[in-house]
N, C-alpha and C positions, 0 to 999 in steps of 0.2 A: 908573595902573591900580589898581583899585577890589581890595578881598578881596573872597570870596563873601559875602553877608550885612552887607556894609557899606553902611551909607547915603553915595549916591553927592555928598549935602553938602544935594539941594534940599531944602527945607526947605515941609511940605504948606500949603496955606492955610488960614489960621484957627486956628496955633497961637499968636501973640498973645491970640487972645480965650480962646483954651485957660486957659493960661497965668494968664491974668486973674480968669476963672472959680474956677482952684484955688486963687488967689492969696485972692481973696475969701471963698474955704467956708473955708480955713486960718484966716484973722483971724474969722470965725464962730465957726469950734471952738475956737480960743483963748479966747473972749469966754465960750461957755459953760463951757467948763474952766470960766473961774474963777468964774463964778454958780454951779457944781456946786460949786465950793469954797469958797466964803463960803456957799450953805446947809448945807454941813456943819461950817461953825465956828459957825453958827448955833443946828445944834441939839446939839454940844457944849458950847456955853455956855449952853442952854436945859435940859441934866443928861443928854443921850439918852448912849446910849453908839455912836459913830460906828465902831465897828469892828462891831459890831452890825446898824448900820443899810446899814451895805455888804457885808454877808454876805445879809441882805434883797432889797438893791438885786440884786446876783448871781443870787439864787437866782431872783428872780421873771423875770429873762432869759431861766433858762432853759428847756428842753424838759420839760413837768410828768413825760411818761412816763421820762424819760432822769432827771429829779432823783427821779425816786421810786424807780427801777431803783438809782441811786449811796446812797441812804439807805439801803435794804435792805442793800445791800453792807458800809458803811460800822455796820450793827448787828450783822450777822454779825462781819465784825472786831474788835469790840468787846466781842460776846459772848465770842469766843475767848479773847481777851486776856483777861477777866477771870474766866474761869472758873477 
């Protein structure tokens, strides 16, 4: 006898090629990882400053109104502090 919400063992068809699929996008994302990480040994040893350039990388990700809305914030805090 099965719990409630237990898969009762079958197994759907075309989780093989499921499987296969993630297996393949996995060794993708690995491969670019590391092309993402040799251009930034790249342009560290070409003088960039890499902590720099993945605060760039970040910020151009994100949402323009949401990073301008956190800048604001972030000068407010700043004003305080140093006033």
């Amino acid at each position: 006898m099965t719990k409630p919400g237990h898969n009762s063992g079958a197994i759907p068809d075309g989780t093989k090629g499921l499987v296969a699929r993630i297996e393949r996008l996995e060794d993708e994302k690995a491969g670019i990882a590391s092309d993402i990480k040799d251009i930034y040994a790249e342009a560290k040893s070409n003088g960039h400053d890499v902590k720099a350039l993945r605060a760039v990388i970040r910020r151009r990700k994100q949402d323009a109104k949401k990073l301008e809305e956190f800048e604001v914030l972030v000068s407010a805090y700043e004003a305080f502090l140093l006033s």
